[in-house]
C-alpha positions in Angstrom: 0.0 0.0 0.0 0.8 3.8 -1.0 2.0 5.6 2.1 1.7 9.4 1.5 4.7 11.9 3.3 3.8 14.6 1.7 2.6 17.4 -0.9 4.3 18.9 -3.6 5.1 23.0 -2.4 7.5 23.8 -5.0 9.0 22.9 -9.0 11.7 24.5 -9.9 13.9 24.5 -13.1 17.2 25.9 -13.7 17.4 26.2 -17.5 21.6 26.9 -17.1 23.0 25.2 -15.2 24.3 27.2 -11.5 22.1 30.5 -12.4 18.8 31.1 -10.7 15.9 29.0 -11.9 12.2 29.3 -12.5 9.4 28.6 -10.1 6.7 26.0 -12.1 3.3 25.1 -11.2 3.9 21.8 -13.7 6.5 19.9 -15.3 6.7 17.0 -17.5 9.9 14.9 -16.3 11.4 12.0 -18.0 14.4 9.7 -18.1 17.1 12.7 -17.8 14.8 14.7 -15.0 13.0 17.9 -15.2 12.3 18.3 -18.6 15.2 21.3 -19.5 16.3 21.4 -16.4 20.1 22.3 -16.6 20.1 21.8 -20.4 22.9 24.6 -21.3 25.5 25.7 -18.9 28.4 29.0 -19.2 31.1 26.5 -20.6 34.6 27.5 -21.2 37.8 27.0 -23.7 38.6 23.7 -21.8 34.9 22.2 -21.8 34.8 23.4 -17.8 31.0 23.9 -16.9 30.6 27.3 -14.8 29.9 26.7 -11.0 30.6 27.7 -7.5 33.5 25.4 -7.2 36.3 24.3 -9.3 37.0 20.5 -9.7 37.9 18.1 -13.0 34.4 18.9 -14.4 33.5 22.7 -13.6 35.7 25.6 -12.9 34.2 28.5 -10.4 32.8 31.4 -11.9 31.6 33.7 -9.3 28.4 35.6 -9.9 26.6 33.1 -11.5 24.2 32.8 -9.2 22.8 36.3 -9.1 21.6 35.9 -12.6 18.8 34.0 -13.7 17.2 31.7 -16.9 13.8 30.6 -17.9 12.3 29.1 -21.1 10.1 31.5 -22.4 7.7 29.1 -24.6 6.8 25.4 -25.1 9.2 24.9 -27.5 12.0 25.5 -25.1 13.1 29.2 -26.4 16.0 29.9 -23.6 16.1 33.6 -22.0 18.5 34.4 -19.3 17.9 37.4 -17.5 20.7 39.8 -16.0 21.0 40.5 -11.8 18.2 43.2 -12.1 15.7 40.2 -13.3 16.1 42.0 -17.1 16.2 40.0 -20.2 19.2 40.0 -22.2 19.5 40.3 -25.7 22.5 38.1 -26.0 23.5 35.9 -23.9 26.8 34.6 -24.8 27.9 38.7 -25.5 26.9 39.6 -22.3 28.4 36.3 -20.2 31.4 37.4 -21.4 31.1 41.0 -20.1 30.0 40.2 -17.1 32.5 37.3 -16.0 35.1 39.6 -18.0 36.0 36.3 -19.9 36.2 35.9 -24.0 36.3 32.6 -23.7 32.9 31.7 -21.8 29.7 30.5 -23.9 26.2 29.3 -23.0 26.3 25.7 -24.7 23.8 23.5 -24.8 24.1 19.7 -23.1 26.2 17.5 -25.5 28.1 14.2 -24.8 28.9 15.1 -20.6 26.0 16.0 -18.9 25.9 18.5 -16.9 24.5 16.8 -13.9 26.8 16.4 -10.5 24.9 13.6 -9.9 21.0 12.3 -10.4 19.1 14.1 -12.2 16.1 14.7 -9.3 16.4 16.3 -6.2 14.2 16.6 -3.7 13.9 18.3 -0.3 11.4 18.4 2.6 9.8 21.4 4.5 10.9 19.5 7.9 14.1 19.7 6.8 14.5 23.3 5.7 12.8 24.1 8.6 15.3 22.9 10.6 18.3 24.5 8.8 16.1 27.9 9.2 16.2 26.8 13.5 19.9 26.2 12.8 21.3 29.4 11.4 18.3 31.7 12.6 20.2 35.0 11.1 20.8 33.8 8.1 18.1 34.1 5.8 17.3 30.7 4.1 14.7 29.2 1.6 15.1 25.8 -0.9 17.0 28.0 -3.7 19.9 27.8 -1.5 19.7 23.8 -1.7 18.4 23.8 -5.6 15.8 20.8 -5.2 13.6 20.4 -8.1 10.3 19.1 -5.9 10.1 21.2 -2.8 7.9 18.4 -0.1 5.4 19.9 2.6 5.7 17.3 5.4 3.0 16.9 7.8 3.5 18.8 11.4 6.3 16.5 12.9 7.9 14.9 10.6 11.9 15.1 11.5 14.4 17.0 9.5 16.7 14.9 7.3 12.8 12.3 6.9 14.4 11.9 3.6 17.1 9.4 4.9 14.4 7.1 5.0 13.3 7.0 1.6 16.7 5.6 -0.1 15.9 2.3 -1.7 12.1 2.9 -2.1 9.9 3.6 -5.2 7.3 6.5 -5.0 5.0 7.9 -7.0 4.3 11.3 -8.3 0.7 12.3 -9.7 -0.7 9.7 -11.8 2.2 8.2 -13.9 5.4 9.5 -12.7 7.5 6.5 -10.7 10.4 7.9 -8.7 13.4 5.8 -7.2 15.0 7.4 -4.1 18.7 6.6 -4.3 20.6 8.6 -1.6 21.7 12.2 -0.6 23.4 15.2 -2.1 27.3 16.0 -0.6 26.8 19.6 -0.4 29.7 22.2 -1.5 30.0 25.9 -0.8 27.3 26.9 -3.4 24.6 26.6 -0.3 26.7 29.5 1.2 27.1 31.7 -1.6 25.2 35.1 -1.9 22.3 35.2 -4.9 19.9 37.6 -5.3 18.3 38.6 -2.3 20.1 35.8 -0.2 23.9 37.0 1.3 26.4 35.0 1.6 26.9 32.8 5.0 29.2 30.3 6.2 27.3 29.3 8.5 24.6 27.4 6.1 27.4 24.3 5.5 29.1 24.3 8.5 25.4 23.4 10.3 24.8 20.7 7.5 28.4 19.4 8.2 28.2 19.1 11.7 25.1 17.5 11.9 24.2 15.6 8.9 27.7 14.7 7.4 27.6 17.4 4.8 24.2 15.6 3.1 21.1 16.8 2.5 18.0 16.3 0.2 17.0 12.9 -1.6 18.6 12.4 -5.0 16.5 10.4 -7.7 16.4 8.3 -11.1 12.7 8.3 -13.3 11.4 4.7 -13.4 8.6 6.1 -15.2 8.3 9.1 -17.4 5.3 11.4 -16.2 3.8 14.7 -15.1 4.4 17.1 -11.4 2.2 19.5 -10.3 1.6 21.5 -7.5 -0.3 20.1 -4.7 0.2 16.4 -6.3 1.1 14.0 -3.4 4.6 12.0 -2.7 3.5 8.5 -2.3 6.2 5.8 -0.6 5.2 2.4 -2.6 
């Protein structure tokens, strides 16, 4: 039997990969995740994908995070919009300007996907709560964290709930089939400053000390479907 642990709050989408996404009241997901979600990323002369840290796959690039993307239509049309929330006219010329680089592009997914890890991430409102009782100066909501399918947990319900879920099925609406695999090892994008959110320390060093530097439940599609805002998370 189905045992329901909660209610889809939140979709989000981040059309490039480390900028700000966009908040959804649907979205169709399939094999890869979100559909679009993370589809282009600022790449550079050596193939590095733009992000908050540098490592063998993606090389920092601060700022990113102040600026945003969206798909404009259906058909996928990509806009991404400048740190005053304005459209840009072109988006590789002004990348380039604004990271002071000649050598940055916005490129779409090719062979190396532009994943860290599973393509579905999920977090709880227990959890986030908790983080908010853990650094209560800092401000904090999910876009620090970057879940696709923010969770309302019933009153209760520990932080971290979605430990439990590794190695289980769940459904999603009427088709989509979930399989929750395990956490996210968080970096120091959860401390960085974007948009309205400044820039803390503190927000890692409470996930490190008391969660092992994990947080969030990371997923595979079993079964290609539809999300949508108020659709129950059903355990199978």
């Amino acid at each position: 039997m189905a045992n329901i642990v909660g209610t889809i709050e939140q979709l989000w989408r981040y059309p490039i990969k480390s900028t700000g996404g966009e908040k959804l009241r649907s979205v169709e997901v399939d094999v890869r995740g979100v559909r679009g979600d993370r589809l282009f990323a600022v790449r550079d002369a050596e193939g590095k994908f733009g992000s908050g840290k540098s490592t063998r796959r993606f090389r920092r690039m601060d700022g990113l995070l102040h600026l945003s993307s969206r798909y404009t239509n259906d058909a996928g049309e990509l806009e991404l919009m400048d740190h005053h929330g304005r459209p840009v006219a072109d988006a590789r010329a002004f990348i380039r300007a604004y990271l002071g680089r000649d050598d940055v592009e916005v490129a779409r997914e090719g062979d190396i996907s532009h994943f860290d890890q599973l393509p579905l991430s999920i977090l709880t409102t227990a959890t986030l709560d908790w983080i908010r009782q853990a650094v209560p100066d800092v401000p904090i909501d999910e876009r620090r964290f970057r879940p696709n399918i923010l969770v309302r947990t019933p009153p209760g319900t520990p932080p971290f709930v979605e430990d439990d879920w590794f190695g289980r099925k769940a459904r999603i609406g009427g088709t989509l089939r979930i399989e929750l695999v395990r956490s996210s090892e968080r970096c120091v994008m959860t401390n960085q400053a974007q948009q309205d959110l400044p820039h803390s320390p503190l927000v890692l060093k409470a996930i490190a000390a008391a969660h092992d530097n994990r947080l969030d439940a990371l997923a595979r599609v079993v079964a290609a479907g539809q999300a949508q805002l108020g659709d129950a998370l059903a355990l199978e």
